[in-house]
N, C-alpha and C positions, 0 to 999 in steps of 0.2 A: 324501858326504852319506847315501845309504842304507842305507853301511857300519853310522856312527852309528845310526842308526832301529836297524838290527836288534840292537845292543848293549842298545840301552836293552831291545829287547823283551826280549831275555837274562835281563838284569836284574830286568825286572819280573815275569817267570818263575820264578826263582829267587828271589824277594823273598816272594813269594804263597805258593812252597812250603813255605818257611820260615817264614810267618807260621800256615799248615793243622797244619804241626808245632809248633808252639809251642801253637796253640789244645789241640791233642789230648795235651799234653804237662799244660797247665791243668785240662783237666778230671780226665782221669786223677789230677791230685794233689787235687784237689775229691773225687773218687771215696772218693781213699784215707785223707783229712782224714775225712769222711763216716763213712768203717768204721771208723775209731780211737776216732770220739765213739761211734760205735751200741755196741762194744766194750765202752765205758768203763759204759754204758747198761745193760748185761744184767750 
């Protein structure tokens, strides 16, 4: 049974890191959308 518990913490460990890199993956492409239009702009 505590086996369990500690997989899930795994999991949700590894779930979290993955969702910080995804965020910082979005923005970064928000960034880069961002400088293509300022680009288009000048």
């Amino acid at each position: 049974m505590l086996q369990l518990a500690e997989d899930r913490e795994v999991v949700h460990r590894q779930s979290f890191s993955f969702q910080s890199v995804a965020g910082q993956l979005i923005i970064t492409g928000q960034l880069i959308i961002a400088g293509q239009n300022a680009a288009k702009l000048l």
